[in-house]
DSSP file (Angstrom, degrees, kcal/mol; ACC not computed):
  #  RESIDUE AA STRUCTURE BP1 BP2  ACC     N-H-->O    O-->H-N    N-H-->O    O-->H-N    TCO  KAPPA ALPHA  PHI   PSI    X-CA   Y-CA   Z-CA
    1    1 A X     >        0   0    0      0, 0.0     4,-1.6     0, 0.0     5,-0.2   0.000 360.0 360.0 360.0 -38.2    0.0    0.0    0.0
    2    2 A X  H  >  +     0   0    0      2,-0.2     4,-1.5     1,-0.2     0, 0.0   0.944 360.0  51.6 -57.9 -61.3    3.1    2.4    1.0
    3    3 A X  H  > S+     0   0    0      1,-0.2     4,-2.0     2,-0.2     5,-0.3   0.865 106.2  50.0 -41.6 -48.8    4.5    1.6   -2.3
    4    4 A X  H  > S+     0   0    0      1,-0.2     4,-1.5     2,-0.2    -1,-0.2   0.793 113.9  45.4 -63.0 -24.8    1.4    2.5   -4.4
    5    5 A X  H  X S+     0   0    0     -4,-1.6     4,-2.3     2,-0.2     5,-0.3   0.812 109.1  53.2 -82.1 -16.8    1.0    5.8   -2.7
    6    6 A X  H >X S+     0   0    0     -4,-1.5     3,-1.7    -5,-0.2     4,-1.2   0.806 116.5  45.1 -81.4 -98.7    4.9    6.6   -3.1
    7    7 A X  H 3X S+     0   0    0     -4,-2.0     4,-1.3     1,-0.3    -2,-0.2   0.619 110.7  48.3  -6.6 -53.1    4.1    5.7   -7.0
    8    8 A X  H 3< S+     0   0    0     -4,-1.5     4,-0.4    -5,-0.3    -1,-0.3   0.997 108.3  52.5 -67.5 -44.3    1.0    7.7   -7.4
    9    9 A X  H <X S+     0   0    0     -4,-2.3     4,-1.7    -3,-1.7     3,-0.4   0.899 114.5  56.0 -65.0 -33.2    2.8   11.4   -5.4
   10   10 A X  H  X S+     0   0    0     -4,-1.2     4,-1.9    -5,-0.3     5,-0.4   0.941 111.0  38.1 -70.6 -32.7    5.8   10.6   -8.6
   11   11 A X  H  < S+     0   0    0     -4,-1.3    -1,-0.2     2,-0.2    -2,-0.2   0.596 116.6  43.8-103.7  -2.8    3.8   10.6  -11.1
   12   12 A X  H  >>S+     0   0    0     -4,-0.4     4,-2.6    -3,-0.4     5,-0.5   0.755 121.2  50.3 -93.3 -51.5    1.3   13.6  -10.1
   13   13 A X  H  X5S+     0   0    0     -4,-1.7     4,-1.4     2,-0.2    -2,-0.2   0.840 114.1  40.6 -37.7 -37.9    5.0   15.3   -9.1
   14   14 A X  H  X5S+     0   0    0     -4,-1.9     4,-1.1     2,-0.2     5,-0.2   0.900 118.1  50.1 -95.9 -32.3    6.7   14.3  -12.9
   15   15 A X  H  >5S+     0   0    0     -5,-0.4     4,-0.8     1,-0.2    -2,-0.2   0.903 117.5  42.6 -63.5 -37.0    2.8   15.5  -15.0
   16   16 A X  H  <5S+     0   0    0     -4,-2.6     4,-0.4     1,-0.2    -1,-0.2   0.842 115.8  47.6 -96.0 -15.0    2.9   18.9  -12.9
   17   17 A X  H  <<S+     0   0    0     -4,-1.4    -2,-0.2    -5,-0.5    -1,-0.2   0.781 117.2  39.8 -76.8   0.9    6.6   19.3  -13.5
   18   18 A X  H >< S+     0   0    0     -4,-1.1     3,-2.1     1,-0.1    -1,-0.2   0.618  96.1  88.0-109.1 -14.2    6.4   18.7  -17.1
   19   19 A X  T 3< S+     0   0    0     -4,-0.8    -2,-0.1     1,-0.3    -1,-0.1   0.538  78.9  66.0 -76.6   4.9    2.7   20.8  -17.5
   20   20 A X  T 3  S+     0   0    0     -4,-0.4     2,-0.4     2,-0.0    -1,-0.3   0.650  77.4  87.7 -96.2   3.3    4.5   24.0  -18.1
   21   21 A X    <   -     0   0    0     -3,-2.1     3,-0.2     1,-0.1    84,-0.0  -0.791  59.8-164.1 -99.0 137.9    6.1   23.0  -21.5
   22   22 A X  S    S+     0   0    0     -2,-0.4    23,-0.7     1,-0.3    83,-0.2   0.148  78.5  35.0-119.6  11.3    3.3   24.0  -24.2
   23   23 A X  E     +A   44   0A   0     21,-0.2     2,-0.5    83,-0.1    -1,-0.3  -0.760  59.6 165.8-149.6 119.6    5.4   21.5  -27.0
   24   24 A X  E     -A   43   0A   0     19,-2.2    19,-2.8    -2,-0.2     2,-0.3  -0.991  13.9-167.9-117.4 139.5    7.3   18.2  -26.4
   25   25 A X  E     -A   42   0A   0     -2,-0.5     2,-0.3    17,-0.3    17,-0.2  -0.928   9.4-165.6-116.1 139.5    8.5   15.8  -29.5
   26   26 A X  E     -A   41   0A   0     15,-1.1    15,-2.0    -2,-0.3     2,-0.3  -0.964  18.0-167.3-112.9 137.6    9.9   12.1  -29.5
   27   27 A X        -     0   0    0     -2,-0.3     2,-0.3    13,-0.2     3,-0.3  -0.829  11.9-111.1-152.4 116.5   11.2   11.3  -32.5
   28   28 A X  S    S+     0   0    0     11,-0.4    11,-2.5    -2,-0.3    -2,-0.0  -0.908  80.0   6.0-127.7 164.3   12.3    7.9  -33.8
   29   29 A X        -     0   0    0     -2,-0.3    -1,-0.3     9,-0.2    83,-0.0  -0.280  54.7-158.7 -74.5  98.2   14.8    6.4  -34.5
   30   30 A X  S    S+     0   0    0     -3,-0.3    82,-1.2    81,-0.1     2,-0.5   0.678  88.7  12.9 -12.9 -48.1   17.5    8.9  -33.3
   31   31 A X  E    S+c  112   0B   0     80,-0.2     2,-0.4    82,-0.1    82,-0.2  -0.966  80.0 131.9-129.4 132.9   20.2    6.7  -36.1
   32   32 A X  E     -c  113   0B   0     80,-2.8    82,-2.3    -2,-0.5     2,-0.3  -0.993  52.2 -80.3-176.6-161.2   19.1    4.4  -38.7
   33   33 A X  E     -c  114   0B   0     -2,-0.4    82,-0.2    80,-0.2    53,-0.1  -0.608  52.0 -72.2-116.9 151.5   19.9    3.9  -42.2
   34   34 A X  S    S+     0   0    0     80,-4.2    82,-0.2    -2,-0.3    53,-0.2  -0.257 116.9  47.4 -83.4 170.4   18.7    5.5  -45.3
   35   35 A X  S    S-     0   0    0     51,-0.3     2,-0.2     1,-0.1    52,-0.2   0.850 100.0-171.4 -33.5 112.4   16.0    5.7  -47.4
   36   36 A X  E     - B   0  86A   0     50,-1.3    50,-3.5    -4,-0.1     2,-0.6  -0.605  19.5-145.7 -88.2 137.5   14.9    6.3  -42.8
   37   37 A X  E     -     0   0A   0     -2,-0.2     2,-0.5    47,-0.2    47,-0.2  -0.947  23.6-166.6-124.0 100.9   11.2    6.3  -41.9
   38   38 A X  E     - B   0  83A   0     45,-1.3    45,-3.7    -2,-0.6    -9,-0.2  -0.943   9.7-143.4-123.4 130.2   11.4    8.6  -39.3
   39   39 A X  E     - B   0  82A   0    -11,-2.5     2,-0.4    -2,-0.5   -11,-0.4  -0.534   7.4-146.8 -67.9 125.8    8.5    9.0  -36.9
   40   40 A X  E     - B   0  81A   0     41,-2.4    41,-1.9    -2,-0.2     2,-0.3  -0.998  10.1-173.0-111.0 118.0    7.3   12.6  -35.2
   41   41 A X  E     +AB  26  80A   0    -15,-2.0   -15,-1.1    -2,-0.4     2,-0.3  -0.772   9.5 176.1 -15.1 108.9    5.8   12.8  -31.6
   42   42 A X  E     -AB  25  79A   0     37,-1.0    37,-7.8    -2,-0.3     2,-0.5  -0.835  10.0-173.8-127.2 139.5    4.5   16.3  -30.8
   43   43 A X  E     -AB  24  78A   0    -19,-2.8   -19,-2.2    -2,-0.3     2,-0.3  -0.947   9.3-174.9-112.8  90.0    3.0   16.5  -27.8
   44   44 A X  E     -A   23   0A   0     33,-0.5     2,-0.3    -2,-0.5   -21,-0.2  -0.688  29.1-116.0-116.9 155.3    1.4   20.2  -27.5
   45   45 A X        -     0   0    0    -23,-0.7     2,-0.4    -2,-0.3     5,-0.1  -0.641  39.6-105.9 -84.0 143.8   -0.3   21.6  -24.3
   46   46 A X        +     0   0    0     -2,-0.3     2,-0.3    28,-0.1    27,-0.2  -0.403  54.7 165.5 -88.3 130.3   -4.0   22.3  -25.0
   47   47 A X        -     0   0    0     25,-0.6    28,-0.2    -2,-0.4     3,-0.0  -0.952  48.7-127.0-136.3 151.7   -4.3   26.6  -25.3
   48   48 A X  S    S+     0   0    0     -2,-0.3    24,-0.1    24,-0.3    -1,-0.1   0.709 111.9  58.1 -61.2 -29.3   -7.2   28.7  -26.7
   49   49 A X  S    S+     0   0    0     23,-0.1    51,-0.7    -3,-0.1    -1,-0.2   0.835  71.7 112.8 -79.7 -22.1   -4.3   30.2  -28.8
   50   50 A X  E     +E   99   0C   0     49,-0.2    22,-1.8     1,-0.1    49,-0.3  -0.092  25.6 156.3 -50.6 134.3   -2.8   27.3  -30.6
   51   51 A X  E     +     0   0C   0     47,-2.6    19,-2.3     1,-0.5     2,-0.3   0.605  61.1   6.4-133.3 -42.3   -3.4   27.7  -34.3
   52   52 A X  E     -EF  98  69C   0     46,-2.2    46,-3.0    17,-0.3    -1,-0.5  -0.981  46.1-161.6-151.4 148.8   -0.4   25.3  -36.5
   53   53 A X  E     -EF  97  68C   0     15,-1.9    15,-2.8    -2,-0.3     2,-0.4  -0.929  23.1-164.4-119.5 126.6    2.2   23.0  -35.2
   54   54 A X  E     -EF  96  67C   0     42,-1.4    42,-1.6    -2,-0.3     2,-0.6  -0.989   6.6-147.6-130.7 131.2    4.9   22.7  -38.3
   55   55 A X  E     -EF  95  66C   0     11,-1.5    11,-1.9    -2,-0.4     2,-0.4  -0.861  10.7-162.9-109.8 111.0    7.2   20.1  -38.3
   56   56 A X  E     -EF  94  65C   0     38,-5.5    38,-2.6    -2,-0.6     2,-0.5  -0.880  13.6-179.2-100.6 102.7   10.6   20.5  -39.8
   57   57 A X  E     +EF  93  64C   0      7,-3.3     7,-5.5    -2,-0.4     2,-0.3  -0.975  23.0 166.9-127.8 126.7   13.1   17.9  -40.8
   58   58 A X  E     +EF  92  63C   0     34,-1.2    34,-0.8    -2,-0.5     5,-0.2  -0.962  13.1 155.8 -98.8  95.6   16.3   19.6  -42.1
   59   59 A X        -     0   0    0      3,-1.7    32,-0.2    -2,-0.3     3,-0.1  -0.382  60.0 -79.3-109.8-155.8   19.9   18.3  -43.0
   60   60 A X  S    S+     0   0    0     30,-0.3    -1,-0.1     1,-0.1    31,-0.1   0.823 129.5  26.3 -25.3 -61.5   22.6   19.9  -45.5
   61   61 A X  S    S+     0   0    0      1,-0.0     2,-0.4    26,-0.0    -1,-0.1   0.269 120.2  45.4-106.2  -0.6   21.1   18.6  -48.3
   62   62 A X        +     0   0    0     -3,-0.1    -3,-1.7    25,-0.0     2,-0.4  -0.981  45.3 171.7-146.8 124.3   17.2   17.9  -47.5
   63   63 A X  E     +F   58   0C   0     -2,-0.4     2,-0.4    -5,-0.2    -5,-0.3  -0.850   8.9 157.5-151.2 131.6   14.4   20.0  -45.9
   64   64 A X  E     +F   57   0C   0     -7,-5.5    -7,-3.3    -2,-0.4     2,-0.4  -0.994  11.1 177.3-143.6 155.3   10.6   19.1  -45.8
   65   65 A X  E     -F   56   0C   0     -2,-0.4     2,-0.3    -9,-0.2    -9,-0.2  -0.989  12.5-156.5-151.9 155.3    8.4   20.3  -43.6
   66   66 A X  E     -F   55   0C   0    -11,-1.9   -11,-1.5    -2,-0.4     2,-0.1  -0.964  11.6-133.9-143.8 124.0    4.8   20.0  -43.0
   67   67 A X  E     -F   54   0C   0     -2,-0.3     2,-0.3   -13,-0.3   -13,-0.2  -0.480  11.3-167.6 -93.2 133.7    1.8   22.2  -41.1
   68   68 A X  E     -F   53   0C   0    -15,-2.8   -15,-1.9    -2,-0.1   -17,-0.0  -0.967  23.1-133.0-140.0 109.3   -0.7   20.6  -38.8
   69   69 A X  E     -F   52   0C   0     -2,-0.3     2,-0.4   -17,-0.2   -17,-0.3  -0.126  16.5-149.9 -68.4 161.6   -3.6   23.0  -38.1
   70   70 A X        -     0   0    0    -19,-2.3     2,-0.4     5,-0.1     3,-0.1  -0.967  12.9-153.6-126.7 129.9   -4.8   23.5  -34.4
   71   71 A X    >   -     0   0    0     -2,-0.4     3,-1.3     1,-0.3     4,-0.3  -0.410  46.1-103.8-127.1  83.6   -8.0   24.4  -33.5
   72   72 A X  G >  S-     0   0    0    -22,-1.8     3,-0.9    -2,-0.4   -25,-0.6  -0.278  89.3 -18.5  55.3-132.9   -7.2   26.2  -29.9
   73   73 A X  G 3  S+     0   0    0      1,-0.3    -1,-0.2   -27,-0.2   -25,-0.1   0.772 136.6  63.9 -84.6 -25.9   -8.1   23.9  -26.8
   74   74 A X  G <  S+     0   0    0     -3,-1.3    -1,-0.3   -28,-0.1    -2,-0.2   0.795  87.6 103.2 -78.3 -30.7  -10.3   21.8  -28.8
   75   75 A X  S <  S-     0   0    0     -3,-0.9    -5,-0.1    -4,-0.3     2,-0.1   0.227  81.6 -81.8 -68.8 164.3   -6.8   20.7  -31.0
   76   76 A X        -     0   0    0      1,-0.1   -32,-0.2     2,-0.1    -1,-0.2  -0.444  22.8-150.5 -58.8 138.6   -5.0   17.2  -30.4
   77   77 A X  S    S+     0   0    0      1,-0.2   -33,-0.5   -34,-0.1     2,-0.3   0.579  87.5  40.2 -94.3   9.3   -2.7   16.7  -27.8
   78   78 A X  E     -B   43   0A   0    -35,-0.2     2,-0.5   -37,-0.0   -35,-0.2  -0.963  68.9-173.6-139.5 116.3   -0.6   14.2  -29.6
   79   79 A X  E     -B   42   0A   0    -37,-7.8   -37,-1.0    -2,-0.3     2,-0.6  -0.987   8.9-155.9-120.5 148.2    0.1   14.8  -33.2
   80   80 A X  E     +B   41   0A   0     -2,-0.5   -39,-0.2   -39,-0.2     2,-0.2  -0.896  15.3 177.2-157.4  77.3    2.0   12.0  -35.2
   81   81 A X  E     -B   40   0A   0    -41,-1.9   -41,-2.4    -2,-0.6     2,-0.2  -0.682  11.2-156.1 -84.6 156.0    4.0   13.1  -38.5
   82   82 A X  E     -B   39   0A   0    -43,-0.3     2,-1.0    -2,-0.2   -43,-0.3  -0.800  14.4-153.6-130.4 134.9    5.9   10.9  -40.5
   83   83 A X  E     -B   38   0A   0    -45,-3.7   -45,-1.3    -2,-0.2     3,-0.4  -0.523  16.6-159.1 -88.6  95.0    8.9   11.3  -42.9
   84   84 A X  E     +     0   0A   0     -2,-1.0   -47,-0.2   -47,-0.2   -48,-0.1  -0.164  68.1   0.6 -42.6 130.7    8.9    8.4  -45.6
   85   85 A X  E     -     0   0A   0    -49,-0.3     2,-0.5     1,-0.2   -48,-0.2   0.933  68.3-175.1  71.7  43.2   12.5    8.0  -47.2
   86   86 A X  E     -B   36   0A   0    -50,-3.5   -50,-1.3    -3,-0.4   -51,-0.3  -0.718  22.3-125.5 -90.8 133.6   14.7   10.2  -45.9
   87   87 A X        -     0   0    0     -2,-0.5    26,-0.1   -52,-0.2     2,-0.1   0.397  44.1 -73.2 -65.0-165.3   18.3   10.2  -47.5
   88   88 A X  S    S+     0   0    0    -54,-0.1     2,-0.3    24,-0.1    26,-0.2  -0.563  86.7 109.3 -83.0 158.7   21.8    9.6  -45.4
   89   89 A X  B    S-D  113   0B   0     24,-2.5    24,-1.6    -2,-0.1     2,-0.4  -0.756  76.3 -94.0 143.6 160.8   22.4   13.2  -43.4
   90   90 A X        -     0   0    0     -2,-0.3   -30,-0.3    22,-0.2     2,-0.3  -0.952  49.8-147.3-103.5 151.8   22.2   14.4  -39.9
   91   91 A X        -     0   0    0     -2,-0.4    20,-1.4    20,-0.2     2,-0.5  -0.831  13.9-150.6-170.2 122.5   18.8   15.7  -39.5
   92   92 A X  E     -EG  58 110C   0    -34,-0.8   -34,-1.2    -2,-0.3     2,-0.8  -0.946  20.0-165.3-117.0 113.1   17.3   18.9  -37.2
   93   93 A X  E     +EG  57 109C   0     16,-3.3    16,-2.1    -2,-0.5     2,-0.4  -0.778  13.5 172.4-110.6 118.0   14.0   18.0  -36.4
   94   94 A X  E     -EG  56 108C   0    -38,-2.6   -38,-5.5    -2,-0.8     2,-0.3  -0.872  22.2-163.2-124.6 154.2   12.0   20.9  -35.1
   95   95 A X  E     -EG  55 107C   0     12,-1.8    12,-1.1    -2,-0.4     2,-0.4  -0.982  10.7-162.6-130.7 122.1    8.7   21.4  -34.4
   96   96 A X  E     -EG  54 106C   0    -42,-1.6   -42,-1.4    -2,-0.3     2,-0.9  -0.935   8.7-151.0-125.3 114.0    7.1   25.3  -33.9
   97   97 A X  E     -EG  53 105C   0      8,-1.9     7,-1.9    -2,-0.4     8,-1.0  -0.746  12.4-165.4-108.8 116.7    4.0   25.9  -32.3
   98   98 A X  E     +EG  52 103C   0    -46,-3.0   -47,-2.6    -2,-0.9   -46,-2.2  -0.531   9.3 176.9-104.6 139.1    2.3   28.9  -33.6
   99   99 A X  E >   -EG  50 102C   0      3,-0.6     3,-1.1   -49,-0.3   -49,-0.2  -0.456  54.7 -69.4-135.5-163.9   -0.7   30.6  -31.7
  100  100 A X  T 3  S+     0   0    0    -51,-0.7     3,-0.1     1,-0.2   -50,-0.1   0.952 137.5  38.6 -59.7 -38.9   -2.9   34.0  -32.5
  101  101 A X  T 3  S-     0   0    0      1,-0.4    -1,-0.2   -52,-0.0     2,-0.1   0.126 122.9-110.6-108.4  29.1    0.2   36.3  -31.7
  102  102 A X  E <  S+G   99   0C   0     -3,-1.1    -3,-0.6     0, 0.0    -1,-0.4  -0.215  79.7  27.2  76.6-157.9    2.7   33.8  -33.3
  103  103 A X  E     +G   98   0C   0     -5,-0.2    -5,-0.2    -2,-0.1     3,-0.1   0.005  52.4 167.4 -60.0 119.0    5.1   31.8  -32.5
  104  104 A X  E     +     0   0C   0     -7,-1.9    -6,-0.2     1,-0.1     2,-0.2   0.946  67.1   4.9-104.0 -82.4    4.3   30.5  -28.6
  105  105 A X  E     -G   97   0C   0     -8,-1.0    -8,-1.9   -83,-0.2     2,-0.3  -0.476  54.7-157.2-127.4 179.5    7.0   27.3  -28.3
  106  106 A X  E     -G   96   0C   0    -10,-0.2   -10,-0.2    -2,-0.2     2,-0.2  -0.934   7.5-167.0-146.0 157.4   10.1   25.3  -30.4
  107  107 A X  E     -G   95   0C   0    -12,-1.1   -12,-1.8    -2,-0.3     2,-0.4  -0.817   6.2-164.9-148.7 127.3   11.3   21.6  -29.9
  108  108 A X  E     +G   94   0C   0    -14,-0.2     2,-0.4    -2,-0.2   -14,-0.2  -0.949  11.9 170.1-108.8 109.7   14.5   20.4  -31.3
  109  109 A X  E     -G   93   0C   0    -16,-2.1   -16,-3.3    -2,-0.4     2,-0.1  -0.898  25.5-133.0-129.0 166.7   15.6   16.8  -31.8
  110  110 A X  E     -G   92   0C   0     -2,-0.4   -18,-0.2   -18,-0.2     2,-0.1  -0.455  20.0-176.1 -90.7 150.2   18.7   15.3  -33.8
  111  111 A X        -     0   0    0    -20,-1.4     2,-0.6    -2,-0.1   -20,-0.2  -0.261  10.1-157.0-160.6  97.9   18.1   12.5  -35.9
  112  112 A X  E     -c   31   0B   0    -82,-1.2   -80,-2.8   -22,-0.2     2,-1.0  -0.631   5.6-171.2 -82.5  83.1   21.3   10.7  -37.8
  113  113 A X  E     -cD  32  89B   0    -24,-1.6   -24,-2.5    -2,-0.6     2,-0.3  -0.772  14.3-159.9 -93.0 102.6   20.3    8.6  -41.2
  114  114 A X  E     -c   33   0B   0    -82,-2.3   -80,-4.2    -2,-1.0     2,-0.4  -0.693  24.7-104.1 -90.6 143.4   23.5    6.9  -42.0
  115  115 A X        -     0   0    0     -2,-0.3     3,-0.2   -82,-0.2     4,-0.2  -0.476  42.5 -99.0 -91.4 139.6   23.7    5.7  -45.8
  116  116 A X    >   -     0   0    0     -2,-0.4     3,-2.0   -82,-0.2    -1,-0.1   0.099  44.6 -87.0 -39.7 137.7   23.2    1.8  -46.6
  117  117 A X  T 3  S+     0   0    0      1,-0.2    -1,-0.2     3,-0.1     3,-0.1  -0.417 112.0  13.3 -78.2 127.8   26.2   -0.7  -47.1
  118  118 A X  T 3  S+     0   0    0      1,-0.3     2,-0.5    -3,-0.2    -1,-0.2   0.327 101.7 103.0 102.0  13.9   27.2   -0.8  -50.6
  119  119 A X    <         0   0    0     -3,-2.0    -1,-0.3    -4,-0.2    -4,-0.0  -0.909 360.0 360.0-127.2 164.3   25.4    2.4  -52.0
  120  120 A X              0   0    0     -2,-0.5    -1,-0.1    -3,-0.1    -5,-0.1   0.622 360.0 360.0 -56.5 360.0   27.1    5.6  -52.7
């Protein structure tokens, strides 16, 4: 019984320490090999003001990015991109969440597509 209550006060303790960030992303796999199917997490705090979450994956040689509309509190709080086929390159994948009086939060993650054995 001791345990379960010690368990339940960590996890209302790590949900209010984490409720002041109004974007988090996960994004996998951190390395894998090209043509990469790499997955987007964003995890945005629900706000009257949210309007687009845009999702950026950038290396040297590559950028696409893609806009996921918000509709204020009502909006998801887990939205789910993915990038088919991404070539070999080191990768900054950011996510900008844009509200009525613009840009409100950023999340930045790395993401490493190393190119396949035996192709150029």
């Amino acid at each position: 019984m001791r345990t379960a209550i010690i368990l339940c006060c960590l996890t209302v303790c790590a949900d209010t320490l984490n409720a002041s960030e109004r974007l988090t992303m996960k994004v996998s796999p951190a390395i894998t090999v090209a043509p990469a199917f790499v997955r987007v997490q964003a995890i945005v705090e629900r706000d009257a003001s949210n309007r687009l979450l845009r999702i950026i994956a950038e290396s040297d040689t590559f950028y696409r990015s893609s806009d996921i509309q918000l509709d204020g509190a009502s909006g998801p709080l887990v939205s789910v991109l993915e990038f088919p086929s991404l070539p070999s390159g080191t990768y900054q994948v950011t996510g900008i969440l844009v509200g009525t009086s613009g840009r409100r939060a950023a999340a930045t993650k790395v993401v490493r597509v190393q190119s396949s054995p035996g192709l150029p």
